[in-house]
N, CA, C and O atoms as a printed pandas DataFrame, in Angstrom:
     atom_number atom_name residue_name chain_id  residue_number  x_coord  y_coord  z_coord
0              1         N          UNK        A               1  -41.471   62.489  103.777
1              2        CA          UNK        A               1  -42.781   62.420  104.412
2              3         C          UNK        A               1  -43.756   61.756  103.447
3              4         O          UNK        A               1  -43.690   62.069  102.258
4              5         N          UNK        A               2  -44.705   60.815  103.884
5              6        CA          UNK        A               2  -45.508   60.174  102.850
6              7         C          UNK        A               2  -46.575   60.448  103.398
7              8         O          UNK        A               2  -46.790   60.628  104.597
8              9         N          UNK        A               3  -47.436   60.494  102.333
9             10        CA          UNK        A               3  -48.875   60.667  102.921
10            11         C          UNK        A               3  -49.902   59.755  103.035
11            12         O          UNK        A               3  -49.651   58.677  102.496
12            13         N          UNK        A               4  -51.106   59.857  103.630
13            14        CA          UNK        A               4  -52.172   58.868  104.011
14            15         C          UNK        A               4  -52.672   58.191  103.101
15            16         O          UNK        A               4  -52.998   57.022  103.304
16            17         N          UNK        A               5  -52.851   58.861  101.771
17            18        CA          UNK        A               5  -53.380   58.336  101.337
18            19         C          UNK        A               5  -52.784   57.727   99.528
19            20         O          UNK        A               5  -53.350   57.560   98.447
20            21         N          UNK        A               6  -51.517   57.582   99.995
21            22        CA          UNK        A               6  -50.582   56.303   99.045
22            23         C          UNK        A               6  -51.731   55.222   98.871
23            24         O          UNK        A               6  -52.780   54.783   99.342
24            25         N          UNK        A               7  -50.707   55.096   97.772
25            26        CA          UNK        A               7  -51.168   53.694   96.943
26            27         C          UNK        A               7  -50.988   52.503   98.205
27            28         O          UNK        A               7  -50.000   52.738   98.901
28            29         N          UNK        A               8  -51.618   51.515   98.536
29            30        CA          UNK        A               8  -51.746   50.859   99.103
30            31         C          UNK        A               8  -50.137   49.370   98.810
31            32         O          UNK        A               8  -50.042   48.500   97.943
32            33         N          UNK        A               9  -49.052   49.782  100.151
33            34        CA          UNK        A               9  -48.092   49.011  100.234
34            35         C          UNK        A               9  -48.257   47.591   99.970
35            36         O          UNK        A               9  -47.329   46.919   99.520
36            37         N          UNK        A              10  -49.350   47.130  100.220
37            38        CA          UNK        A              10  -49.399   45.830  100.174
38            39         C          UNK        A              10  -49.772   44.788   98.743
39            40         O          UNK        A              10  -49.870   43.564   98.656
40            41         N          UNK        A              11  -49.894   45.686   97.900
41            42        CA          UNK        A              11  -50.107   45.518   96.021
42            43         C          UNK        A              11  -51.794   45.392   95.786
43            44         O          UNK        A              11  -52.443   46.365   96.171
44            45         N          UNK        A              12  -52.142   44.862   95.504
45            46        CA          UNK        A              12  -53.890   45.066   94.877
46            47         C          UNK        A              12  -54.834   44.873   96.087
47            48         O          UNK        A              12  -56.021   44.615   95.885
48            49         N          UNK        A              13  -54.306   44.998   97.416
49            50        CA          UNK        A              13  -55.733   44.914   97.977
50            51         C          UNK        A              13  -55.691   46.492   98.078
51            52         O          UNK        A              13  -54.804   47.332   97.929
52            53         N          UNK        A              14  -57.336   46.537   98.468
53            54        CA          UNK        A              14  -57.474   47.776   98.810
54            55         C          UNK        A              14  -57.581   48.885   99.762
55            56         O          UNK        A              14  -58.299   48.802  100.758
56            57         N          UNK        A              15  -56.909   49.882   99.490
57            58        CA          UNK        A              15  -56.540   50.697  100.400
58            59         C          UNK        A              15  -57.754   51.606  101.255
59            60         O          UNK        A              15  -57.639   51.725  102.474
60            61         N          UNK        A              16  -58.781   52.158  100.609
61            62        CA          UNK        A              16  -59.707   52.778  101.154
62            63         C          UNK        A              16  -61.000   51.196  101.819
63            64         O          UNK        A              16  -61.992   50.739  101.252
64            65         N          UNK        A              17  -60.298   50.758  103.304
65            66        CA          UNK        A              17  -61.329   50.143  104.150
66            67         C          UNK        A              17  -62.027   50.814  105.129
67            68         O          UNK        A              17  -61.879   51.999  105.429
68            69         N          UNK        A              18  -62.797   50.020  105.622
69            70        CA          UNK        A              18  -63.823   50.702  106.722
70            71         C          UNK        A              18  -63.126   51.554  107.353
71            72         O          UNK        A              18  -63.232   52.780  107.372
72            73         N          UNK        A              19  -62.298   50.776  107.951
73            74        CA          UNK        A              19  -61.253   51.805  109.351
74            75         C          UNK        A              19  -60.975   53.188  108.234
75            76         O          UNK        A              19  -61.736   54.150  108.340
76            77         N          UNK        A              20  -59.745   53.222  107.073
77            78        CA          UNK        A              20  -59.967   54.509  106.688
78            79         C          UNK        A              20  -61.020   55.567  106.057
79            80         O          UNK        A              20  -61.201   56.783  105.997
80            81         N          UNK        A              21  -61.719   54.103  105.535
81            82        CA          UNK        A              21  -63.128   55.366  105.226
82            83         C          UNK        A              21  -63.512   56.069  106.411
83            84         O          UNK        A              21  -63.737   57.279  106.374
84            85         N          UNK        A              22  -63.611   55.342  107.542
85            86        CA          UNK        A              22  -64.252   56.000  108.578
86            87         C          UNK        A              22  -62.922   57.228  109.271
87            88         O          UNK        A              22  -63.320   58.087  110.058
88            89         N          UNK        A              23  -62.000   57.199  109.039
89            90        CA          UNK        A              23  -61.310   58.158  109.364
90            91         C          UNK        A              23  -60.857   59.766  108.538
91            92         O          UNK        A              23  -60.431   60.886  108.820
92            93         N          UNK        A              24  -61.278   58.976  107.411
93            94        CA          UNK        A              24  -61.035   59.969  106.661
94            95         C          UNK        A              24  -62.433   60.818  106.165
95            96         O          UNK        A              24  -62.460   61.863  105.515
96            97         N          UNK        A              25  -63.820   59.857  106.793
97            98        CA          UNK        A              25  -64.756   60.688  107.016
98            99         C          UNK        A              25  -64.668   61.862  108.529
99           100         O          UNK        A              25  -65.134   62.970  108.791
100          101         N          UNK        A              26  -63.963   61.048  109.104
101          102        CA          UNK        A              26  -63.749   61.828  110.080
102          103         C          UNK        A              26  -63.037   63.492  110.152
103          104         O          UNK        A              26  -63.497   64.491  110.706
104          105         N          UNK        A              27  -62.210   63.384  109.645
105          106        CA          UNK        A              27  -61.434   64.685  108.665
106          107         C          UNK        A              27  -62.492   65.454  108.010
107          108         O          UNK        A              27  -62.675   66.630  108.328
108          109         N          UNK        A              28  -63.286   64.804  107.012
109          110        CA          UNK        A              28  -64.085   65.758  106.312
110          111         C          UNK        A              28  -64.923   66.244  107.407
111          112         O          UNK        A              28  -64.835   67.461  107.571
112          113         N          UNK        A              29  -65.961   65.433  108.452
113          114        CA          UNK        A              29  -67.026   66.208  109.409
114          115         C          UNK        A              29  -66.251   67.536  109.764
115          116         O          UNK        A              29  -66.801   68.630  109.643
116          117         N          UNK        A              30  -64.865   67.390  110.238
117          118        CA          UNK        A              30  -64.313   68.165  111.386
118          119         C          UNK        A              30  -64.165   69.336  110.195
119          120         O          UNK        A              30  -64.089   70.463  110.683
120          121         N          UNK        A              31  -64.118   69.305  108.976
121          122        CA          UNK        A              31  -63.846   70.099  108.250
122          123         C          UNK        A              31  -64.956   70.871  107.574
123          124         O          UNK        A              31  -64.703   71.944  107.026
124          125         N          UNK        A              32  -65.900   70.481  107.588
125          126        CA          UNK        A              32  -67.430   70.951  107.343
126          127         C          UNK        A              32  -68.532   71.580  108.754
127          128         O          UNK        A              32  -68.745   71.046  109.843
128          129         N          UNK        A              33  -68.983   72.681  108.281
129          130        CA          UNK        A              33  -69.927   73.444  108.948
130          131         C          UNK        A              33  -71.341   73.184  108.874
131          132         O          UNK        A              33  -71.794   73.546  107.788
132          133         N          UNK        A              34  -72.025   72.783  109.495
133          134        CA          UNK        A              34  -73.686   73.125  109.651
134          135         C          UNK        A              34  -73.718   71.102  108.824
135          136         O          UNK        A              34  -72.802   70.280  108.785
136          137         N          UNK        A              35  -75.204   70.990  108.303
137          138        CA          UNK        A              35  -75.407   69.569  107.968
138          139         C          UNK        A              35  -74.702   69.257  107.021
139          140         O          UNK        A              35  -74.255   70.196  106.363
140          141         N          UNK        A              36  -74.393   68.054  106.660
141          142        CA          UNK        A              36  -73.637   67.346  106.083
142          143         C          UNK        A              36  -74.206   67.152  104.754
143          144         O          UNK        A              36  -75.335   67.643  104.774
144          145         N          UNK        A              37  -73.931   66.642  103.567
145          146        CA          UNK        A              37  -74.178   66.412  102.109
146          147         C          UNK        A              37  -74.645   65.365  102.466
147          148         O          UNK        A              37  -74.002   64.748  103.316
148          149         N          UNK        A              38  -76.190   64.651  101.853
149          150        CA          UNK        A              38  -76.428   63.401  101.850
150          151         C          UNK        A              38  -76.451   62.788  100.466
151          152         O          UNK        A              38  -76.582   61.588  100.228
152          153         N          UNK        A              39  -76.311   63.740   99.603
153          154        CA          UNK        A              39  -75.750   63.471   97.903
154          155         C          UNK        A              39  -74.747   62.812   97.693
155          156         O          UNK        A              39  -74.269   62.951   98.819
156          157         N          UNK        A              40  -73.985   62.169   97.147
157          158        CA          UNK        A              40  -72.875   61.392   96.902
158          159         C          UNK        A              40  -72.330   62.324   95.711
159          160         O          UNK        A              40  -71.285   61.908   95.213
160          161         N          UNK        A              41  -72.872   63.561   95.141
161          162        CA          UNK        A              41  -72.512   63.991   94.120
162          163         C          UNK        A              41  -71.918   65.609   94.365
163          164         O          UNK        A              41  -71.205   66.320   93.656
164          165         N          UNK        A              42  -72.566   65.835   95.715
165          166        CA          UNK        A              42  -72.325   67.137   96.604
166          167         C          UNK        A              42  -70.810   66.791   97.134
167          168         O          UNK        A              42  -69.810   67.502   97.035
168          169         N          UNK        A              43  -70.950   65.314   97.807
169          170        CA          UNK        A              43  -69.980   65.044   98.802
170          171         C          UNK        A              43  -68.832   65.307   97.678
171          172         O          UNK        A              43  -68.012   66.200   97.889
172          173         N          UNK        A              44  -68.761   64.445   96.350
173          174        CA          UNK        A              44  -67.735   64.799   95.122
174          175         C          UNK        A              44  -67.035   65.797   95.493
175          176         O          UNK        A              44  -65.855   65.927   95.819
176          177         N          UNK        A              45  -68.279   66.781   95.365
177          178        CA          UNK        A              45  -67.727   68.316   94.520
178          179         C          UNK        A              45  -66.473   69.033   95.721
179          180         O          UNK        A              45  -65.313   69.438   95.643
180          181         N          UNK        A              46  -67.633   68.869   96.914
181          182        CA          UNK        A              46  -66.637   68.982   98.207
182          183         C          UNK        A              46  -65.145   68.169   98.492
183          184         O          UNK        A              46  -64.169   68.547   99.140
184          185         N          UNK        A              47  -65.289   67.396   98.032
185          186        CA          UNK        A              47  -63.801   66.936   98.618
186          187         C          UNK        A              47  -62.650   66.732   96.843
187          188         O          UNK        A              47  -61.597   66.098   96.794
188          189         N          UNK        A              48  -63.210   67.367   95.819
189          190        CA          UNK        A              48  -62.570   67.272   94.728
190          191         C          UNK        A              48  -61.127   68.164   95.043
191          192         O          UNK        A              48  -60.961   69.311   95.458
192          193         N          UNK        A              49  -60.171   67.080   94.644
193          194        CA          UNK        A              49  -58.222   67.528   95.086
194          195         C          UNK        A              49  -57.733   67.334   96.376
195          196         O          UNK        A              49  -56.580   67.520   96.764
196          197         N          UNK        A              50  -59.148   66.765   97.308
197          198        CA          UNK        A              50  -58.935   66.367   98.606
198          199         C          UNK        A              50  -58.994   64.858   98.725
199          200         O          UNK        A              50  -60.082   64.283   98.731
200          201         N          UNK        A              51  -57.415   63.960   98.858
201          202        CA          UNK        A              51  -57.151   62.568   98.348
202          203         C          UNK        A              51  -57.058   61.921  100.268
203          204         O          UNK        A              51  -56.851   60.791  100.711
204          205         N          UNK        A              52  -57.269   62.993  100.833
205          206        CA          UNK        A              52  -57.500   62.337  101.942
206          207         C          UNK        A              52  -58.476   61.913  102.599
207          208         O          UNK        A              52  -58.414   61.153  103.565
208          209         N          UNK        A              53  -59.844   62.573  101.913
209          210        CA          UNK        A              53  -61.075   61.796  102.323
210          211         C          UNK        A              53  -61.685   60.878  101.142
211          212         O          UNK        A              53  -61.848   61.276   99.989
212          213         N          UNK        A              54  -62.095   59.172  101.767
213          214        CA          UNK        A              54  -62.276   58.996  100.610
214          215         C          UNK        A              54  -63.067   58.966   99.667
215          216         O          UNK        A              54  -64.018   59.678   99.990
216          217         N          UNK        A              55  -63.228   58.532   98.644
217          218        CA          UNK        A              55  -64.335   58.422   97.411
218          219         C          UNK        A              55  -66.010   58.455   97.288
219          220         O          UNK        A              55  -66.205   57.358   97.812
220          221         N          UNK        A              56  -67.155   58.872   97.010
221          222        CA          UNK        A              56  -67.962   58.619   97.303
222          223         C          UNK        A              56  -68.249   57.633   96.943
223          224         O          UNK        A              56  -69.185   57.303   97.671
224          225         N          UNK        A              57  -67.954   56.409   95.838
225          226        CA          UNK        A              57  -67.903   55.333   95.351
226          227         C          UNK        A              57  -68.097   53.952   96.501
227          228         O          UNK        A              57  -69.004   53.145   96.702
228          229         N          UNK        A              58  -66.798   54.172   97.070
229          230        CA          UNK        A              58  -65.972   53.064   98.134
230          231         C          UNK        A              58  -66.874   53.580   99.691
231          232         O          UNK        A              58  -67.124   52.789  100.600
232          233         N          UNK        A              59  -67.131   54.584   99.697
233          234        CA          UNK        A              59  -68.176   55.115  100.953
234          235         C          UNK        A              59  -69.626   54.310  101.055
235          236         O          UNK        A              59  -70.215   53.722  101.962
236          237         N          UNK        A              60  -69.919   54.611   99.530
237          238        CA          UNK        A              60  -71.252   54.077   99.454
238          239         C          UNK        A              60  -71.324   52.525   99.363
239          240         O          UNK        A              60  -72.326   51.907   99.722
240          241         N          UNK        A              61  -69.935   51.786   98.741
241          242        CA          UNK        A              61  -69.978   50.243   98.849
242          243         C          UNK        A              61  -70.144   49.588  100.163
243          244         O          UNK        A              61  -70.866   48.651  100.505
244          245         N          UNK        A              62  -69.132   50.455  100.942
245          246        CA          UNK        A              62  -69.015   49.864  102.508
246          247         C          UNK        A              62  -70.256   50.011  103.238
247          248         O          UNK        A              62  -70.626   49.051  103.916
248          249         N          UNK        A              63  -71.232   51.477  103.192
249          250        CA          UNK        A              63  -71.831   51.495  104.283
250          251         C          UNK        A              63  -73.312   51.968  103.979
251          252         O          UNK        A              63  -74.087   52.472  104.792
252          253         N          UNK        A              64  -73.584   51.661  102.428
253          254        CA          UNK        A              64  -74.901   52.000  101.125
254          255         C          UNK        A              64  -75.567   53.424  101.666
255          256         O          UNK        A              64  -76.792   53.551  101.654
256          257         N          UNK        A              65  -74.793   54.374  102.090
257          258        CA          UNK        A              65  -75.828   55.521  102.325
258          259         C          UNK        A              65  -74.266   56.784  102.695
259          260         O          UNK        A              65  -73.201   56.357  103.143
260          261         N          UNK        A              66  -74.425   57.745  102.492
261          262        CA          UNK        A              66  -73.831   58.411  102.490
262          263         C          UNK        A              66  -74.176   59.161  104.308
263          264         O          UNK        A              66  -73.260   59.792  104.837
264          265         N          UNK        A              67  -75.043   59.045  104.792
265          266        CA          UNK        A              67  -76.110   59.550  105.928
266          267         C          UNK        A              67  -75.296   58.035  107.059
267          268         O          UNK        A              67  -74.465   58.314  107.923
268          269         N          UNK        A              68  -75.534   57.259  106.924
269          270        CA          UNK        A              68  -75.249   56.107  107.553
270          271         C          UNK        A              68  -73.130   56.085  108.075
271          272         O          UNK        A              68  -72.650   55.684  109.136
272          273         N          UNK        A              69  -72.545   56.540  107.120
273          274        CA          UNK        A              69  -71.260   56.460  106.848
274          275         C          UNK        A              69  -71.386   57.955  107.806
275          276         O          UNK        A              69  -70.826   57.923  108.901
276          277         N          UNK        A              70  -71.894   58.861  107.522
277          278        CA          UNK        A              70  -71.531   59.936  108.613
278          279         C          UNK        A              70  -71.758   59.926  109.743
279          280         O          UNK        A              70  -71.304   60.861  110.404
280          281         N          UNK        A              71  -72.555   58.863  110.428
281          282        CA          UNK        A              71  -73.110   58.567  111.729
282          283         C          UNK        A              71  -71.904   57.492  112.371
283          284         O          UNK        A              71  -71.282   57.474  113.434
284          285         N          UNK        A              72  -71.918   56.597  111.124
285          286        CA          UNK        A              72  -70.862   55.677  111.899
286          287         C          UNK        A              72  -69.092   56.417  112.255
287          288         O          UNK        A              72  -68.169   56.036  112.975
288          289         N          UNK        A              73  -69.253   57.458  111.452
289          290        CA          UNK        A              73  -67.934   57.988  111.734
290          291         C          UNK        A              73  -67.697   58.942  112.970
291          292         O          UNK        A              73  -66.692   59.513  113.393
292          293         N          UNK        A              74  -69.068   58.890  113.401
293          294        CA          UNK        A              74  -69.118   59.970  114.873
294          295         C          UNK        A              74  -70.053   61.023  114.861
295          296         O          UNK        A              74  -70.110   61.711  115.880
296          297         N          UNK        A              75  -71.060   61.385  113.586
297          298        CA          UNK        A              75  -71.133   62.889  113.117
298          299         C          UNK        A              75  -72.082   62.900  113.943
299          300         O          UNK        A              75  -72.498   61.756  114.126
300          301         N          UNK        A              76  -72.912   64.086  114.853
301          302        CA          UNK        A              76  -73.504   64.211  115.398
302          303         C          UNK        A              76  -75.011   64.260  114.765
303          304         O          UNK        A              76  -75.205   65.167  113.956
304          305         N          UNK        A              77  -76.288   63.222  115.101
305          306        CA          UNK        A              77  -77.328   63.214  113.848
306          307         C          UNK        A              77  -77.853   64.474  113.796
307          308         O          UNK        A              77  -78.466   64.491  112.728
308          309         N          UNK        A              78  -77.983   65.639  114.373
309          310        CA          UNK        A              78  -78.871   66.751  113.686
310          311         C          UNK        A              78  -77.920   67.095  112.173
311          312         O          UNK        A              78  -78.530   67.281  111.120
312          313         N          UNK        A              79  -76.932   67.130  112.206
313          314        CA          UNK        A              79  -76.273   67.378  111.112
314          315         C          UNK        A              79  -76.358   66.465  110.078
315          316         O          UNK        A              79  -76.086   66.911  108.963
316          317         N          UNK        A              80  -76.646   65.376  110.157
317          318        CA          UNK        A              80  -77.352   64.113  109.027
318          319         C          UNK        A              80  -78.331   64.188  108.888
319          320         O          UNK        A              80  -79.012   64.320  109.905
320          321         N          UNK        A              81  -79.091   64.150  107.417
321          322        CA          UNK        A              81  -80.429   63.874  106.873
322          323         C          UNK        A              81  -80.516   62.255  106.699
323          324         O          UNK        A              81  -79.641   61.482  106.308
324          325         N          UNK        A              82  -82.034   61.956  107.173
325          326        CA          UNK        A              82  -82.075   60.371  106.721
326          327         C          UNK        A              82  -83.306   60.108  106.043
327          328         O          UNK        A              82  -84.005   59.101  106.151
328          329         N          UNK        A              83  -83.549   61.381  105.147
329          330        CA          UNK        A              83  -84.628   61.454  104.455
330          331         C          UNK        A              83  -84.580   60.658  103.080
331          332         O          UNK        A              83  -85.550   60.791  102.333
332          333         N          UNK        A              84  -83.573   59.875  102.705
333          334        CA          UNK        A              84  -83.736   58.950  101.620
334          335         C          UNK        A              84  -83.205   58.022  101.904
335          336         O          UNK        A              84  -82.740   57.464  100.910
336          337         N          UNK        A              85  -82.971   57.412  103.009
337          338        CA          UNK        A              85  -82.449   55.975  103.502
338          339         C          UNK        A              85  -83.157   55.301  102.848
339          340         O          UNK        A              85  -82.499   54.810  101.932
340          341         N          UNK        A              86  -84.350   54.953  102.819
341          342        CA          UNK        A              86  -85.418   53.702  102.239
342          343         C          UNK        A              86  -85.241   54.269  100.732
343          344         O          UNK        A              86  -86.216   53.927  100.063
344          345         N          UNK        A              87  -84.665   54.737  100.271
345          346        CA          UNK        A              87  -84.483   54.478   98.327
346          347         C          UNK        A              87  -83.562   53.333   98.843
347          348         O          UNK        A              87  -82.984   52.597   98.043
């Protein structure tokens, strides 16, 4: 059985893209209660040993907001803050 989130078969491109960021944000919503982390440093702590959601790094490259990436993944907005979008 292999898991989702292997090293990427295809050699140096990269494995965490939109489609899986957004799926594997998807996993974390379904896995979290009440609003969501709009910290990138919260989101860390939460998914630290969890290799199936991905990075806050590669989250924030693709979609520059941690708030933005949870919307596009489905999250329902009362549970998103968009109180620091404009930093």
């Amino acid at each position: 059985m292999t898991s989702r989130w292997q090293h990427s078969p295809t050699g140096r491109r990269r494995y965490w893209t939109r489609e899986r960021i957004i799926e594997g944000l998807r996993d974390f919503i379904a896995a979290q209660r009440g609003p969501l982390p709009c910290n990138d440093h919260v989101y860390g702590a939460l998914k630290k040993g969890r290799e199936e959601w991905p990075p806050a790094p590669r989250v924030l490259a693709e979609f520059h907001s941690m708030a933005l990436a949870y919307l596009a993944a489905g999250a329902t907005p009362w549970r998103v803050t968009l109180n620091n979008i404009a930093w």
